[in-house]
Each structure stands twice: as C-alpha cells, then as structure tokens.
C-alpha positions as CSV (number, residue, x, y, z in Angstrom):
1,X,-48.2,1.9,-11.1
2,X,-45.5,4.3,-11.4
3,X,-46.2,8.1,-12.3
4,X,-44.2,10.7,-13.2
5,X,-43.0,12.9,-10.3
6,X,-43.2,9.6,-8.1
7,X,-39.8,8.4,-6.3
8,X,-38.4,4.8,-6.6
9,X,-36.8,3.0,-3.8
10,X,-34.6,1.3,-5.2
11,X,-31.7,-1.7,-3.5
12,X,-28.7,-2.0,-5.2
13,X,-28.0,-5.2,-3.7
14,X,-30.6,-7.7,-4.8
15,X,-30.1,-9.6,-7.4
16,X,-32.7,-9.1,-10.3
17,X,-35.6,-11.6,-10.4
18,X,-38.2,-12.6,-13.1
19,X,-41.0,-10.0,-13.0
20,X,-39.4,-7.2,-10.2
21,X,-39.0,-3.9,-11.8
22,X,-35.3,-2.7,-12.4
23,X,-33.6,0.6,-13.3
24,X,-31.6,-0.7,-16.1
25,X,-28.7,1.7,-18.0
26,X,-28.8,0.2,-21.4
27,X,-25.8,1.6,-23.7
28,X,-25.8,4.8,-21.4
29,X,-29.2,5.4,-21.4
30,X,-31.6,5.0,-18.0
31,X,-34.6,3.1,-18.0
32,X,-37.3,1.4,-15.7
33,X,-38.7,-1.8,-16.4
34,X,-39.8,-4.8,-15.8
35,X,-36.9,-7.6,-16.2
36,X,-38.3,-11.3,-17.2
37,X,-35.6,-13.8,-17.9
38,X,-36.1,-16.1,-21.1
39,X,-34.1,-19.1,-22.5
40,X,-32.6,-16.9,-24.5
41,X,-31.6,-14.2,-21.5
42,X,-33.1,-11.1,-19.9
43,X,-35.6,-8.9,-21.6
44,X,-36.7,-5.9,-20.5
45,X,-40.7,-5.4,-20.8
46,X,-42.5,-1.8,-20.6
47,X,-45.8,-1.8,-18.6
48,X,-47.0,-0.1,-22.0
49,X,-48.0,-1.8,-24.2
50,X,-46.9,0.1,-26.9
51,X,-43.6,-0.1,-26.5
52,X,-42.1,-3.6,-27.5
53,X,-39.8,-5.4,-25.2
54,X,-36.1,-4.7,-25.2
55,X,-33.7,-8.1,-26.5
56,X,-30.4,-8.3,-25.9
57,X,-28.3,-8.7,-29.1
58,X,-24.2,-8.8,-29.2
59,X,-22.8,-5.5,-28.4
60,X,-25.5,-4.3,-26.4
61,X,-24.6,-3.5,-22.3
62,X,-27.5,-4.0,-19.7
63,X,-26.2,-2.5,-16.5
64,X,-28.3,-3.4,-13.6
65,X,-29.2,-0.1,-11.0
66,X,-31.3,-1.4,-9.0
67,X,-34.2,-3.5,-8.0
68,X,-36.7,-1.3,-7.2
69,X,-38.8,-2.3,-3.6
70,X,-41.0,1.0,-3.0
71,X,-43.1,3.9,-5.3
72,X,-43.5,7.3,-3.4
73,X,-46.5,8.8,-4.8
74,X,-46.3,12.6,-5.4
75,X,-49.8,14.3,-4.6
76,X,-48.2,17.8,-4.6
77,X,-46.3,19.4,-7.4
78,X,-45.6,22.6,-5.6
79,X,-47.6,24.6,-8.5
C-alpha cells in the first residue's frame, strides 16, 4: 500500500523480478508499478484496477530505476 506523501526505498542494483514493484521511466515519463514478466515480455500492472496494464510495443523504452524494498509512511504533513 503506497500513499501519496509516502517515501520508496528503492535498490538500484537488483535485478527486477515477477511481482516486486519497480519505478519504471517509460518514454521519459516516471512511474511505479508492479513488473510481471509474460511470454511475451514485461508488463507493467497498476495496483488500480482501473488503469490497464502497460505492453511493451516496438519503439517503446522501459528504463528500469529501481526495485523498490521499503514504503515510509507519512503520518504528518506539516499542515
């Protein structure tokens, strides 16, 4: 469960794995999900619902940032 305000740990150095969450820079946009690998190569799945599952096609970069190990949960906002 990641909220916003939260911090990610994140480690650049592990490779991803079916199911971890990643932050992912997808043609130069940032994103967090989690990465499943298919037969027909990674996809990138939102815990929403809502939002459909991101498929690689030709010409489109998936640029690894991180495996994220750790959620700091933010109780204060400083408001």
């Amino acid at each position: 469960c990641i909220l916003p305000g939260d911090i990610l740990v994140v480690d650049r150095s592990i490779r991803p794995f079916d199911g971890c969450i990643i932050i992912a820079r997808i043609d130069g946009e940032f994103t967090v999900k989690y990465y499943r690998e298919t037969p027909d190569g990674p996809v990138l799945e939102a815990a929403n619902p809502k939002f459909k599952p991101i498929r690689f096609s030709d010409g489109m970069e998936l640029h690894n940032n991180g495996v994220v190990t750790a959620v700091i949960h933010q109780f204060y906002t400083g408001s």
